[in-house]
SEGUSE-789102 format. One line per 8 residues: number of its first residue (from 1); for each residue x, y, z of N, C-alpha, C. Coordinates in nm, 3 decimals. Atoms other than C-alpha are relative to their C-alpha. Layout:
N
NUM	X:Y:Z:X:Y:Z:X:Y:Z; ...
***
This chain:
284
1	0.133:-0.057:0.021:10.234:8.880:9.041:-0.105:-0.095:0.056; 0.112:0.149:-0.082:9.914:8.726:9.253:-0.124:0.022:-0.129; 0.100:0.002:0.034:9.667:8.612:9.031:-0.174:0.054:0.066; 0.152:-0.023:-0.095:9.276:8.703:9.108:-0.043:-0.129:0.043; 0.065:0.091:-0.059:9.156:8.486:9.314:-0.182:-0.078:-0.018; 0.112:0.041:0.031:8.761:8.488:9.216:-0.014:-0.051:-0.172; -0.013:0.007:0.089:8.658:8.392:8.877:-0.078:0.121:-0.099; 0.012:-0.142:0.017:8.619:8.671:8.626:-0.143:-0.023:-0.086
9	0.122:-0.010:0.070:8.269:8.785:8.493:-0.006:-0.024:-0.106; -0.017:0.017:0.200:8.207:8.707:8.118:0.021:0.109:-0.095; -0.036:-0.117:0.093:8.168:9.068:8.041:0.074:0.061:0.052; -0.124:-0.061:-0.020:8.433:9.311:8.024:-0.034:0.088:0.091; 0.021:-0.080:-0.069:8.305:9.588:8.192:-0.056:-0.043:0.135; -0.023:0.061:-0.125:8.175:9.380:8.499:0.126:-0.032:0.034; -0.106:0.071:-0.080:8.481:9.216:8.530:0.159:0.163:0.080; -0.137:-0.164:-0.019:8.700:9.610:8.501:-0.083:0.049:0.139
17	-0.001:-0.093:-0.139:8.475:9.695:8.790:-0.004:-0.075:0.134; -0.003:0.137:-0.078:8.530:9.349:8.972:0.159:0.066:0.043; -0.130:-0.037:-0.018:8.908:9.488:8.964:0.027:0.145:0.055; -0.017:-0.128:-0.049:8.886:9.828:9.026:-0.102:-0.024:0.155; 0.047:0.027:-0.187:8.672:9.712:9.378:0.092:-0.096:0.072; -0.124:0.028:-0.080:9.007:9.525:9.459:0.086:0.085:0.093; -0.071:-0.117:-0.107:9.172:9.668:9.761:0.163:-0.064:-0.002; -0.091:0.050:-0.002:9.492:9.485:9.726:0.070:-0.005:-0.122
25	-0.094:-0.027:0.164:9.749:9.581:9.484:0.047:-0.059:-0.064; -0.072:0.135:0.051:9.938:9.291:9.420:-0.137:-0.090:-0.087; 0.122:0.054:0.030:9.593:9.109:9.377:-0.100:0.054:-0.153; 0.068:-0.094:0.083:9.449:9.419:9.152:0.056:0.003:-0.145; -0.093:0.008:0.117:9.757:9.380:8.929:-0.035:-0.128:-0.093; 0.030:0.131:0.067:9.669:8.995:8.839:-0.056:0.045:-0.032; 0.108:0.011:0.052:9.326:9.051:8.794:-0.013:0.067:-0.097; -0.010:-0.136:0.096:9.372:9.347:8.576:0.072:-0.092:-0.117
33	-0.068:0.107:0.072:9.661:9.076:8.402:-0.104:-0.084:-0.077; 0.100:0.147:0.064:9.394:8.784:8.373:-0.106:0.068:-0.076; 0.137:-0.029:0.123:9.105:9.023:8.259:0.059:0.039:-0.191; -0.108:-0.014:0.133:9.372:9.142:7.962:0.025:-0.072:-0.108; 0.021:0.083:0.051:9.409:8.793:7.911:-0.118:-0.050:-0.094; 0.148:0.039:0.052:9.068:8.682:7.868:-0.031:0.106:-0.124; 0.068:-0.066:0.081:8.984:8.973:7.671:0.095:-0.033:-0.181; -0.067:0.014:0.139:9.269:8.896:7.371:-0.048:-0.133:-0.032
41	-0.052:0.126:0.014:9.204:8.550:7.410:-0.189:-0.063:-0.067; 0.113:-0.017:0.035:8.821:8.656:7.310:-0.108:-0.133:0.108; 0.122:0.013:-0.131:8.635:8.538:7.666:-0.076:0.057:0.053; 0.049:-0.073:-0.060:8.516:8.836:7.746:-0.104:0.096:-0.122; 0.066:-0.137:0.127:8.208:9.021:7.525:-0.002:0.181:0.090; 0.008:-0.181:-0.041:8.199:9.452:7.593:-0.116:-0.034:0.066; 0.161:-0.008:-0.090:7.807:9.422:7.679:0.031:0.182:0.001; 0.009:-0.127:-0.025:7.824:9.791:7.599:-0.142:0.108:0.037
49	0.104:-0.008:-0.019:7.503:9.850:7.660:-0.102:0.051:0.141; 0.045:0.046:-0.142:7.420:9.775:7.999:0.059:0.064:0.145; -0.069:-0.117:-0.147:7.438:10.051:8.297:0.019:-0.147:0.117; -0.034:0.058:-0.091:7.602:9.894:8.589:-0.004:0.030:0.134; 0.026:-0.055:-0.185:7.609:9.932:8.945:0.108:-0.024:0.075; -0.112:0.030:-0.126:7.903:9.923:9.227:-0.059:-0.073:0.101; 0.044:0.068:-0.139:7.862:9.666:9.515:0.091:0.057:0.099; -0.087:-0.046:-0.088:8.160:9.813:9.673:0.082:0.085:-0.012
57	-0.062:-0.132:0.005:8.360:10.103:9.759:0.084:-0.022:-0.150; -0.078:-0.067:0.142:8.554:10.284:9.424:0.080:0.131:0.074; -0.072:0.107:0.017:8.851:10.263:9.403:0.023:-0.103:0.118; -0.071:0.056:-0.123:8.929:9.972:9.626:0.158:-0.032:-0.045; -0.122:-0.064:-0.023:9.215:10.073:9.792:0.075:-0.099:0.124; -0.060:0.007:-0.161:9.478:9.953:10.094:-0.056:0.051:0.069; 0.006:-0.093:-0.100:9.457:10.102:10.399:0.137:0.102:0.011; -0.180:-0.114:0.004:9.821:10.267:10.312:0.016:0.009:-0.091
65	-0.055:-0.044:-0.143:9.920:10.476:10.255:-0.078:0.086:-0.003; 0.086:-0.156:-0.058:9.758:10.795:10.442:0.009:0.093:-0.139; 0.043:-0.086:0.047:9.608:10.998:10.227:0.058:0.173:0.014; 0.004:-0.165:-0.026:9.739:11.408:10.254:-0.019:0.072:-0.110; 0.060:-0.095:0.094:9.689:11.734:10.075:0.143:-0.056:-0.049; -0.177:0.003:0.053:10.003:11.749:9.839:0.124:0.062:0.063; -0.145:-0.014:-0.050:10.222:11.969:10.038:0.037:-0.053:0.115; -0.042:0.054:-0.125:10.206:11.773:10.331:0.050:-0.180:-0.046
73	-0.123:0.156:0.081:10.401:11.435:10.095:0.123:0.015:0.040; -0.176:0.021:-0.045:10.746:11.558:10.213:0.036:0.025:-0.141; -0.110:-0.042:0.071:11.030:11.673:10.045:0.043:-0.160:-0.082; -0.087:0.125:0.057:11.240:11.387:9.766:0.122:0.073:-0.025; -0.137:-0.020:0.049:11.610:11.446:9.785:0.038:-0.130:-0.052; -0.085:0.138:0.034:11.766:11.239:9.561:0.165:-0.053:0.046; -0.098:0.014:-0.022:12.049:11.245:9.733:0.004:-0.129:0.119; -0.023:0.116:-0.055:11.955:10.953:9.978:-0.079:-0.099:-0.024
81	0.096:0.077:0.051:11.816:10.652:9.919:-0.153:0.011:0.070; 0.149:-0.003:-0.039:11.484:10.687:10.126:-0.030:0.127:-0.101; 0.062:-0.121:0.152:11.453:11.055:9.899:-0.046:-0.067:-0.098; -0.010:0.012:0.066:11.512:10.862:9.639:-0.137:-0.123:-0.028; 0.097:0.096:-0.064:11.214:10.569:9.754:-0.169:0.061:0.019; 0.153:-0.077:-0.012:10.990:10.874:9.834:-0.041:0.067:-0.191; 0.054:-0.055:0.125:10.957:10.983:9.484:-0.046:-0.101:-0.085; 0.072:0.106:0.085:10.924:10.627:9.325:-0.107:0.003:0.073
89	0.124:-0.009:-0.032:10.647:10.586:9.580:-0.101:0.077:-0.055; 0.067:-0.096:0.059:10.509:10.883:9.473:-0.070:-0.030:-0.183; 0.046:-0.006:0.136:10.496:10.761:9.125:-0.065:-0.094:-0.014; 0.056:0.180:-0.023:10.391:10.406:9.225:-0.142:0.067:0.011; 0.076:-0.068:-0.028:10.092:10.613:9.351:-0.103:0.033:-0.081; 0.036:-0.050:0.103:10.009:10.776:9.038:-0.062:-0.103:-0.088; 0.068:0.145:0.062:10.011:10.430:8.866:-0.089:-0.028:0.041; 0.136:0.099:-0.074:9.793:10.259:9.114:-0.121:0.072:-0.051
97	0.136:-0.107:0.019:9.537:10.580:9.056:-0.022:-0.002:-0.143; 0.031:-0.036:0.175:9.587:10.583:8.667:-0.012:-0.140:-0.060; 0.040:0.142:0.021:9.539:10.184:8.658:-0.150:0.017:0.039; 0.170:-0.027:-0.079:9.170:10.284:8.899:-0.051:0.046:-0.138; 0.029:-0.095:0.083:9.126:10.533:8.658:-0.104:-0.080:-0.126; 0.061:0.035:0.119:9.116:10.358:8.348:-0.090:-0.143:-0.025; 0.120:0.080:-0.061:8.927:10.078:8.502:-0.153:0.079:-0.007; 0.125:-0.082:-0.018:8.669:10.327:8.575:-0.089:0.066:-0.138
105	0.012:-0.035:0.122:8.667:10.429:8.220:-0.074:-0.079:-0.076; 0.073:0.091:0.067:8.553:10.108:8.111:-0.141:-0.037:0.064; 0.133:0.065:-0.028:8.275:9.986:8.344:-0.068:0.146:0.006; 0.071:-0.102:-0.047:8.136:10.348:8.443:-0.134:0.046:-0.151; 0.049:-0.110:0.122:8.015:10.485:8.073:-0.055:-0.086:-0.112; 0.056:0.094:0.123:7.791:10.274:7.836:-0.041:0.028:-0.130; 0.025:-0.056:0.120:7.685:10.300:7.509:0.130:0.058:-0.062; -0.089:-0.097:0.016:8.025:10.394:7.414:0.040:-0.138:-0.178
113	-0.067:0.128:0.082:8.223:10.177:7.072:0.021:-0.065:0.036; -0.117:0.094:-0.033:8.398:9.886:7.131:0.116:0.029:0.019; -0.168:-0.061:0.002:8.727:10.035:7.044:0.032:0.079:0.107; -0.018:-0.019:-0.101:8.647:10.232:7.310:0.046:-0.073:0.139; -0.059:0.107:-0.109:8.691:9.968:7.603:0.096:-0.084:-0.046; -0.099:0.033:0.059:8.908:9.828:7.393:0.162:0.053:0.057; -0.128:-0.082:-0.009:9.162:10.113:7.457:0.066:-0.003:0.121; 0.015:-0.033:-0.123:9.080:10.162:7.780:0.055:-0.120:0.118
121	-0.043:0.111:-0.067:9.142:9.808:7.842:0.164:-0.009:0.011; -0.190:0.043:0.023:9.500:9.795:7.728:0.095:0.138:0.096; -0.033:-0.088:-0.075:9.552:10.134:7.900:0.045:-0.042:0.143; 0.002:0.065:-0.143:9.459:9.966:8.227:0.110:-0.099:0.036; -0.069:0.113:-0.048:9.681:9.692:8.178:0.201:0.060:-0.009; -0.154:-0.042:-0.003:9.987:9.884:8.108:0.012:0.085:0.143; -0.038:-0.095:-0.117:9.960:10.118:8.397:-0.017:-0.101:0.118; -0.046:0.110:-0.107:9.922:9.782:8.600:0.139:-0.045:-0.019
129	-0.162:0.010:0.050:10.255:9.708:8.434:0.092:0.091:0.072; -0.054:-0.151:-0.031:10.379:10.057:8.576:0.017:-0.034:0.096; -0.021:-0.010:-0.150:10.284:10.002:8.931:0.060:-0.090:-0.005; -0.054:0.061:-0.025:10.418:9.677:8.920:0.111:0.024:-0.006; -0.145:-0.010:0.006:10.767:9.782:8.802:0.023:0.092:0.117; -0.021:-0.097:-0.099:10.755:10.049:9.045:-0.002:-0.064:0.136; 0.014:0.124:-0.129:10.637:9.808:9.309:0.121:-0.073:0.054; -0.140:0.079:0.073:10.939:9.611:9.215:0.129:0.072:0.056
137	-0.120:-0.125:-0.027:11.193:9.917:9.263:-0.002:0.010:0.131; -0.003:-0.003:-0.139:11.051:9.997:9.581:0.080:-0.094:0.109; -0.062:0.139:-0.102:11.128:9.629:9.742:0.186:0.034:-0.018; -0.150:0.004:0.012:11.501:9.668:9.593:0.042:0.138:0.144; -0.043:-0.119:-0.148:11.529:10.040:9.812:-0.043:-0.028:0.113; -0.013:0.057:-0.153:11.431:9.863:10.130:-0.178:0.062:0.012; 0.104:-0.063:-0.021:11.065:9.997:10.092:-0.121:-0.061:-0.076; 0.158:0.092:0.102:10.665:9.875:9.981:-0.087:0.134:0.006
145	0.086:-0.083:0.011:10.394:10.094:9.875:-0.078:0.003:0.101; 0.118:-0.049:-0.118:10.205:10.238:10.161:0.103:0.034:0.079; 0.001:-0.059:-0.108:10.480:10.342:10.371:0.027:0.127:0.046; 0.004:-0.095:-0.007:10.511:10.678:10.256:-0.148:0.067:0.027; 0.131:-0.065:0.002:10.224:10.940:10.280:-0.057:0.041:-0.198; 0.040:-0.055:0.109:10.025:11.038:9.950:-0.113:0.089:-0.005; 0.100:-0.075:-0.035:9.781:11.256:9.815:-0.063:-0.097:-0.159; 0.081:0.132:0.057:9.491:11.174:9.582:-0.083:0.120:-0.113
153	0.087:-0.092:0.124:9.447:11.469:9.309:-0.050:-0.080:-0.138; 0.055:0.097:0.137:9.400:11.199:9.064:-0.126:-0.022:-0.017; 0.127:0.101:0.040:9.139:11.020:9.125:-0.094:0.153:0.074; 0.101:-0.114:0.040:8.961:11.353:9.249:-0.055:0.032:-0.092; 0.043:-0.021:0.139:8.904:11.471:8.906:-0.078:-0.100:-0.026; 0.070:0.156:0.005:8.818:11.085:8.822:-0.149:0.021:0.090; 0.119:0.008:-0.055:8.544:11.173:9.087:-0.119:0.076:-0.086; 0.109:-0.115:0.056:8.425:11.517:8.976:-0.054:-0.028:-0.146
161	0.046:0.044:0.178:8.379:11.349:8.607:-0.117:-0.151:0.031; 0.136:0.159:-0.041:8.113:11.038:8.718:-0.075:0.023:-0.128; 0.072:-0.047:0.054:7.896:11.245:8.547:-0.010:-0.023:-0.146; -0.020:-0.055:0.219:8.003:11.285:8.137:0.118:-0.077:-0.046; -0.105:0.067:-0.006:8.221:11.061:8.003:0.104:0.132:-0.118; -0.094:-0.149:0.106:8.356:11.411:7.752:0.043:0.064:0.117; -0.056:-0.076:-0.137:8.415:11.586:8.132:0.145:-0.097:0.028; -0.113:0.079:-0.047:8.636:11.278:8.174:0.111:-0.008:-0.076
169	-0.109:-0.026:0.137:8.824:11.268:7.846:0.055:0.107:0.009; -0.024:-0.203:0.031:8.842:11.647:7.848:0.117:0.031:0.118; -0.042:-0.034:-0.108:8.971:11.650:8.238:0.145:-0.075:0.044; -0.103:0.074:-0.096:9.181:11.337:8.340:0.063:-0.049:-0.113; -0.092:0.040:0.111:9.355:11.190:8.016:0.093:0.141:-0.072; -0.078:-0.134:0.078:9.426:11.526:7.833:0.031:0.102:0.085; -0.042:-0.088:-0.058:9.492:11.699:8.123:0.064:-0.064:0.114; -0.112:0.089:-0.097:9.598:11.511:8.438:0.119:-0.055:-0.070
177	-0.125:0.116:0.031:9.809:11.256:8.282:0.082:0.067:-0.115; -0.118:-0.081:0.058:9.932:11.484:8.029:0.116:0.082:0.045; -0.101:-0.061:-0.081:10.116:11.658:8.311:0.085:-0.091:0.017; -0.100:0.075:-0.039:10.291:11.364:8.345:0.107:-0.009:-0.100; -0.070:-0.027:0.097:10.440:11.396:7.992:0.115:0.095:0.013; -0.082:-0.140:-0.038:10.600:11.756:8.123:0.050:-0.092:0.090; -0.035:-0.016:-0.117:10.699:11.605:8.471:0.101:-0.117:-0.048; -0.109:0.155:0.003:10.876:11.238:8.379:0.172:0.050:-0.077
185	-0.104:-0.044:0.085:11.184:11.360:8.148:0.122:0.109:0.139; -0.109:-0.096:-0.084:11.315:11.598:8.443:0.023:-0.073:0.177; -0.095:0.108:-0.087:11.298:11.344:8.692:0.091:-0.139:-0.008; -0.081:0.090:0.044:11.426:11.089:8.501:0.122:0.034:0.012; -0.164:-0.077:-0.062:11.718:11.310:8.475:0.035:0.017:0.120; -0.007:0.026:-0.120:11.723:11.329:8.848:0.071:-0.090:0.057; -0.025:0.121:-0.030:11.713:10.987:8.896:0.137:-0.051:-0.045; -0.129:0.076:0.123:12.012:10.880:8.645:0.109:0.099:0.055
193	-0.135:-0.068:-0.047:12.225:11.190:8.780:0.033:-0.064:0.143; 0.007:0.092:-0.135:12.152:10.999:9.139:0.075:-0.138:-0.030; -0.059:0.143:0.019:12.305:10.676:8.982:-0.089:-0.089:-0.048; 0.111:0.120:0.033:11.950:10.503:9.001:-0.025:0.011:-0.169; 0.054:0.046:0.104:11.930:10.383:8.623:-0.095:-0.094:-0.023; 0.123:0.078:0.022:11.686:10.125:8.684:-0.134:0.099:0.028; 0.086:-0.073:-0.061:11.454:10.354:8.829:-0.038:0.112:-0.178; 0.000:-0.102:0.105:11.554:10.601:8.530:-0.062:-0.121:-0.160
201	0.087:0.118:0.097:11.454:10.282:8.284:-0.129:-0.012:-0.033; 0.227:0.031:0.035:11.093:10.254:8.392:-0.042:0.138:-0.007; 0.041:-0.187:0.048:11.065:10.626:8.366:-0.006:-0.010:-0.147; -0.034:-0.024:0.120:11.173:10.561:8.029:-0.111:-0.098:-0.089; 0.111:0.081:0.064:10.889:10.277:7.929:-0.137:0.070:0.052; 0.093:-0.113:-0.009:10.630:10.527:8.132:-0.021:0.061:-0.069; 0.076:-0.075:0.086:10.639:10.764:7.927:0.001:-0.035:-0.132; 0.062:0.067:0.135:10.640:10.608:7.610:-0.148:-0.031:0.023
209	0.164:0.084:-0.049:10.307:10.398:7.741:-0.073:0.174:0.046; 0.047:-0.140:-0.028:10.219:10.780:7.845:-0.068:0.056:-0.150; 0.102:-0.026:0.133:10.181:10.891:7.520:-0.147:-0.058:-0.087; 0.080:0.113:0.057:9.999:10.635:7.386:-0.165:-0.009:0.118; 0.121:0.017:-0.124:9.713:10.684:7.716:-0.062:0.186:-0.055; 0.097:-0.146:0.059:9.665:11.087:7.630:-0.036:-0.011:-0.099; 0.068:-0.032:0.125:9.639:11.011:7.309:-0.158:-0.056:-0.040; 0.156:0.101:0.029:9.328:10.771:7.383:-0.086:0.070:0.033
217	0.076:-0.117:-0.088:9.205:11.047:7.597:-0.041:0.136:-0.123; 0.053:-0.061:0.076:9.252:11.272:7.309:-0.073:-0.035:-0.115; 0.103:0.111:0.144:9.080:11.035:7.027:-0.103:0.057:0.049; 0.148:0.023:-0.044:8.786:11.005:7.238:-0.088:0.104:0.004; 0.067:-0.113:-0.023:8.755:11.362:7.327:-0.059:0.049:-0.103; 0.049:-0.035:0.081:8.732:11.437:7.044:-0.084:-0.055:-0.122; 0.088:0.092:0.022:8.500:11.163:6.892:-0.145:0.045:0.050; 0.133:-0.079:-0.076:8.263:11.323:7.140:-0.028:0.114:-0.031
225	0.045:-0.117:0.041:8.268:11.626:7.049:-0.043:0.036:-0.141; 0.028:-0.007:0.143:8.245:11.550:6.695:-0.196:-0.018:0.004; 0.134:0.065:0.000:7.926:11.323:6.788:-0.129:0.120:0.082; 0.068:-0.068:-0.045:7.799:11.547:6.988:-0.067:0.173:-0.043; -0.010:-0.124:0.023:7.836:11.911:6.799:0.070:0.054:0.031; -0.121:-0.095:-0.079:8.054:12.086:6.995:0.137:0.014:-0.055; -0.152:-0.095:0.056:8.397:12.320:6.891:0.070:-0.079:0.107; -0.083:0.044:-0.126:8.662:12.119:7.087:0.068:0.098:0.090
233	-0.062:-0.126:-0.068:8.871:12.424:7.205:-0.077:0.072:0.091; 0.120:-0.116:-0.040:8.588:12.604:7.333:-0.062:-0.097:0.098; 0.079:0.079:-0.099:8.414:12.301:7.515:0.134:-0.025:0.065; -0.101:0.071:-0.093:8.744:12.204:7.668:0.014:0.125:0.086; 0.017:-0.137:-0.082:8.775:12.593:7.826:-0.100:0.003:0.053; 0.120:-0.019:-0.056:8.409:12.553:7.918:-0.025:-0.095:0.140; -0.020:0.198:-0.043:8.503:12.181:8.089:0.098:0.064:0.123; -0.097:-0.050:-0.056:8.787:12.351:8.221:-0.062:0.070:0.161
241	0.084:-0.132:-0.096:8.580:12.633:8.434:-0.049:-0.100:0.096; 0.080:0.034:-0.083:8.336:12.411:8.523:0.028:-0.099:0.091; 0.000:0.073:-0.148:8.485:12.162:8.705:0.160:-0.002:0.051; -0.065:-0.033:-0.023:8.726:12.330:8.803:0.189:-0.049:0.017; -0.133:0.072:0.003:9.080:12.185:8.671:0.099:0.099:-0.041; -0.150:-0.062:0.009:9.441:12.315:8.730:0.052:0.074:-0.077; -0.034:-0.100:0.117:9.561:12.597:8.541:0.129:-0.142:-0.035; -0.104:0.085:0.008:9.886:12.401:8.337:0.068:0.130:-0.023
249	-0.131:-0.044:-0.041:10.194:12.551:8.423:0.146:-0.093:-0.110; -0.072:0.062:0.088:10.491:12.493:8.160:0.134:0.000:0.088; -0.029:0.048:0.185:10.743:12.392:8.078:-0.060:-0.151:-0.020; 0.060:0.105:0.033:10.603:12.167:7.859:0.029:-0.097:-0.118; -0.071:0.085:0.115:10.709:11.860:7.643:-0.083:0.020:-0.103; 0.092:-0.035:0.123:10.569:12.034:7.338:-0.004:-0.151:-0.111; -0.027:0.120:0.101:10.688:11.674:7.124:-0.113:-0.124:0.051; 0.078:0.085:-0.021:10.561:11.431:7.324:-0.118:0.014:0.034
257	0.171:-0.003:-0.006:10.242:11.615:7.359:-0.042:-0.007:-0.147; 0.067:-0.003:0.111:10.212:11.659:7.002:-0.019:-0.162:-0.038; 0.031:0.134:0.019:10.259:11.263:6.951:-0.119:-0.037:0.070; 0.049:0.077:-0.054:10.025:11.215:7.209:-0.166:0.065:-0.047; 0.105:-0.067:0.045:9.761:11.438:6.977:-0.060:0.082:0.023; 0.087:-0.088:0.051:9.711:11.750:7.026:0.063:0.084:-0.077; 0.036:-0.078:0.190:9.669:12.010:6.762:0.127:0.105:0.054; -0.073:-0.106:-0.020:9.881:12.265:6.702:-0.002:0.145:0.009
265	0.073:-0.130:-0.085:9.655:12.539:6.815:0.017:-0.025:0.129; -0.003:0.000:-0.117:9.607:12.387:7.132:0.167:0.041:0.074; -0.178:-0.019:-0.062:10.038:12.358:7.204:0.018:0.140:0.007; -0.013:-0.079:0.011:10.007:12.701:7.107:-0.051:0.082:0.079; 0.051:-0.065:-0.146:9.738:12.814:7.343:0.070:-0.047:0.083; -0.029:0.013:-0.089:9.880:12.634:7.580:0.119:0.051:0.018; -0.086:-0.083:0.001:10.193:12.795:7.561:0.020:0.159:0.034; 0.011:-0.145:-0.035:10.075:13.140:7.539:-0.035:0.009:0.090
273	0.090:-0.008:-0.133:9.803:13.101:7.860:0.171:-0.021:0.085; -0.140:0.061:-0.123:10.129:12.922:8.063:0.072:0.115:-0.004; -0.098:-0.099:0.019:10.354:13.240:7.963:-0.070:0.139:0.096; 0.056:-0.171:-0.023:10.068:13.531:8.050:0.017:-0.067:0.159; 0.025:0.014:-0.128:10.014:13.341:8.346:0.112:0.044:0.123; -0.090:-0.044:-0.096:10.352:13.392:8.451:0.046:0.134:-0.016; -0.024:-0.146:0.001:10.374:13.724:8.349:-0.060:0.057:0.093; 0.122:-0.009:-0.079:10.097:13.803:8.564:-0.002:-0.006:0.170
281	-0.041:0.051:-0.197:10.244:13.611:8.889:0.110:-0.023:-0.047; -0.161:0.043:0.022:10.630:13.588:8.845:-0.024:-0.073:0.115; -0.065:0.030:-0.115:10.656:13.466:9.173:-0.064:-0.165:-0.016; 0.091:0.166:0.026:10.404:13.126:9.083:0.063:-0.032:-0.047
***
């Protein structure tokens, strides 16, 4: 792991957006490490207070890999090892964007609790944990992050939310990354019928650390909506519309979504919507 090289700001939220304007992954991972540090080790105050400003592009990124829409990522057969290389990439990917992410979470939105950046902090540092293991995997299959193609629906959302930090809760924790809850379990199985058990391992500390990230997403959301007035169900359909996020498509890990907090109306809508939907379009 490369340490950061500069020295880190005093407050937390400068220093999360000192890291998230890292373009170098290896580099992004320390710093993300050392701010983690500092912050248990009580060096770092929140300063929650205090709007901030970007000096430089968000997220900093590599230059690899190329950017595409999603269906132009290529096929993953697990049946050879580069297949098998293109899908960790793929997930390495996800990390790197859901490490940005929750970077962005902390410096972007002020006035928020403590516990808030708090969460957000430890979030960040596990999904630096993520890419790194993934990072890790890659080198063993003869491969480094960037030399597949990716796409970048993540941090889209992450964009279209700048705005509200309840658009963001509402959009990219309880909904992005909750897809990942549904998606990890059936490639894990993949992976492990392929032989790769290491691979199938960090799948297996992902989504644990998965739960534990929607559920911060769902705290908050609903913290906000408490503070704010608002019916959660009803503003999250309204959230939904307006900035326009992904119908969810099942099947869906009804368990580890319920651990990861939500209600048991929502599992339920979401269940029924996912069903009409396919009644509706068999062929989707």
């Amino acid at each position: 792991m490369t340490p950061a090289a500069n020295p880190l700001p005093a407050q937390l939220r400068a220093c999360a957006l000192d890291c998230l304007t890292e373009a170098d992954p290896a580099r992004k991972v320390g710093a993300v490490a050392a701010m983690a540090g500092a912050f248990k080790a009580g060096q770092l105050d929140i300063d929650p207070g205090r709007a901030l400003a970007a000096a430089a592009p968000i997220p900093g990124r590599p230059m690899r890999p190329e950017l595409v829409a999603p269906r132009l990522v290529g096929r993953r057969s697990m049946v050879t090892v580069e297949g098998r290389a293109m899908l960790i990439h793929a997930l390495a990917h996800i990390e790197f964007n859901a490490m940005n992410l929750a970077l962005d979470a902390i410096w972007r939105f002020p006035a928020m609790p403590p516990e808030y950046y708090a969460d957000w902090l430890r979030v960040a540092a596990e999904e630096a944990t993520h890419f790194d293991m993934l990072a890790g995997h890659l080198a063993v299959l003869g491969h480094a992050y960037g030399d597949f193609p990716a796409h970048d629906s993540l941090w889209e959302m992450v964009g279209k939310t700048c705005d509200d930090v309840l658009a963001r809760m509402a959009l990219v924790p309880r909904t992005l990354e909750a897809r990942g809850l549904d998606a990890i379990p059936p490639l894990r199985a993949k992976l492990a019928q392929a032989g790769d058990m290491a691979a199938a391992r960090i799948l297996d500390i992902i989504l644990r650390d998965e739960v534990g990230h929607v559920e911060v997403g769902n705290r908050w959301y609903t913290h906000l909506c408490q503070e704010r007035g608002l019916e959660p169900r009803a503003t999250y359909a309204d959230l939904a519309v307006r900035y326009e996020a992904p119908l969810m498509r099942g099947p869906f890990n009804i368990e580890a979504r319920r651990r990861a907090g939500f209600t048991e109306a929502e599992l339920a809508a979401l269940t029924e919507s996912a069903g009409s939907a396919l009644h509706h379009n068999p062929a989707g």
